[in-house]
C-alpha positions in Angstrom: -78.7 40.5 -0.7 -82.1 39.7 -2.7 -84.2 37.1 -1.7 -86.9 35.5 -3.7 -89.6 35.6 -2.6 -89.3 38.3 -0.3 -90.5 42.1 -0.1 -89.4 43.4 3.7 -87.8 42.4 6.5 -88.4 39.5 8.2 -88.5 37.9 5.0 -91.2 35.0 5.1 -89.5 31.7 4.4 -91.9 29.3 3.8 -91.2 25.4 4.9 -91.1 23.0 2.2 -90.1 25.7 -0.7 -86.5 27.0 -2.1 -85.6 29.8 -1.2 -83.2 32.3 -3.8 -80.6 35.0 -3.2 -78.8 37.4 -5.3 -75.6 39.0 -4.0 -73.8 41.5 -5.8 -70.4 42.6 -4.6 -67.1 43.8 -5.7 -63.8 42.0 -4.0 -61.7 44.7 -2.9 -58.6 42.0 -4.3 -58.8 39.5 -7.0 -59.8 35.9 -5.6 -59.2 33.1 -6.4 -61.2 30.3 -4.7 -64.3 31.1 -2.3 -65.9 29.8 0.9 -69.1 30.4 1.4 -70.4 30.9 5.4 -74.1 31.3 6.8 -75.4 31.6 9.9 -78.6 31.8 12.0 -78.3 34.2 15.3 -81.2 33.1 17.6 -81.9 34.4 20.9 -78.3 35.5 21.0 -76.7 32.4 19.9 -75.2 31.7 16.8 -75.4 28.4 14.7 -73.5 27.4 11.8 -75.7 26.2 8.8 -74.9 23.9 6.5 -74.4 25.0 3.1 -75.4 22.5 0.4 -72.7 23.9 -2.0 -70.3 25.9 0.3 -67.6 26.4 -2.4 -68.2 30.0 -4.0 -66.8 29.3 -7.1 -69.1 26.0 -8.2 -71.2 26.7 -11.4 -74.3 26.6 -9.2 -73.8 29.8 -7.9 -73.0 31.7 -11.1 -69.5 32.7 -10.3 -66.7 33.0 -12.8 -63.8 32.5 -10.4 -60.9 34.4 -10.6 -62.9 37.1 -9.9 -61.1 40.0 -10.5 -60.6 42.8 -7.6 -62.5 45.7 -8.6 -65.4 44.6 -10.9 -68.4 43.7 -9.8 -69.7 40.1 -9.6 -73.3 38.5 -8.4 -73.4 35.2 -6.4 -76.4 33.4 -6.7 -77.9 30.9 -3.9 -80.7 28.2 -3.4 -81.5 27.4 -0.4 -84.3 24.6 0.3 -86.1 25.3 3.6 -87.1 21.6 5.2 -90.3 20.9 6.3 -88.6 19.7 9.6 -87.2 23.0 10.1 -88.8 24.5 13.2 -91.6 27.8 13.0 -89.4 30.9 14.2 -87.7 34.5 13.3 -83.8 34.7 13.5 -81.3 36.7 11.8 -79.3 35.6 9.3 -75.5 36.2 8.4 -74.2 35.0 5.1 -70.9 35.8 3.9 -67.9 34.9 1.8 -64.0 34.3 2.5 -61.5 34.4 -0.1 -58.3 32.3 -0.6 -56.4 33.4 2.4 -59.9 33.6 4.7 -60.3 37.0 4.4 -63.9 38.1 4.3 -64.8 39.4 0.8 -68.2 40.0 1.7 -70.7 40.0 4.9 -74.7 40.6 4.6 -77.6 39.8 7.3 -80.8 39.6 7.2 -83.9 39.0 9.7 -86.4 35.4 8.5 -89.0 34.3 9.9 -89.6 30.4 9.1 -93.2 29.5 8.8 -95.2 26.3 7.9 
């Protein structure tokens, strides 16, 4: 996954911006419809975040769904980071479920949220 803006790991996340991804990824099986799922893992526990636009195949996120098993696609995100969000580091998980729930793709990443 490509974040903007980001350079290394933890990726600097600054309150009160948007944050951008680019994931590229080729479903093993043609799909569909699309869920999409993230994550934060902190100190060992693992949150759900809400996703503004969790369905994968919305024209925000650049998808032309059916995608078609074997070719390459690129989902795009925008993420904006509140100003109430609080100051830490945390990993990531951001994925994607086809259809029938299978996983169709699964990236993570280390953040570190500051003001």
């Amino acid at each position: 996954m490509d974040i903007t803006p980001c350079s290394e790991e933890p990726c600097r996340l600054h309150k009160g911006t948007q944050a951008n991804g680019t994931v590229t990824f080729t479903p093993e099986a043609d799909v569909t419809s699309g869920k999409l799922e993230a994550y934060g893992v902190f100190l060992g526990i693992k949150v759900v975040f809400a996703l503004p636009q969790p369905d994968a195949c919305a024209k925000v996120h650049n998808l032309d769904c059916p995608l078609k098993g074997g070719v390459e696609s690129k989902l795009k995100i925008s993420l904006l980071l509140k100003k109430a969000y609080p100051s830490l580091k945390l990993t990531i998980q951001f994925g994607m479920r086809d259809q029938d729930g299978k996983s169709v793709f699964c990236s993570q990443f280390k953040v570190k949220i500051v003001g």
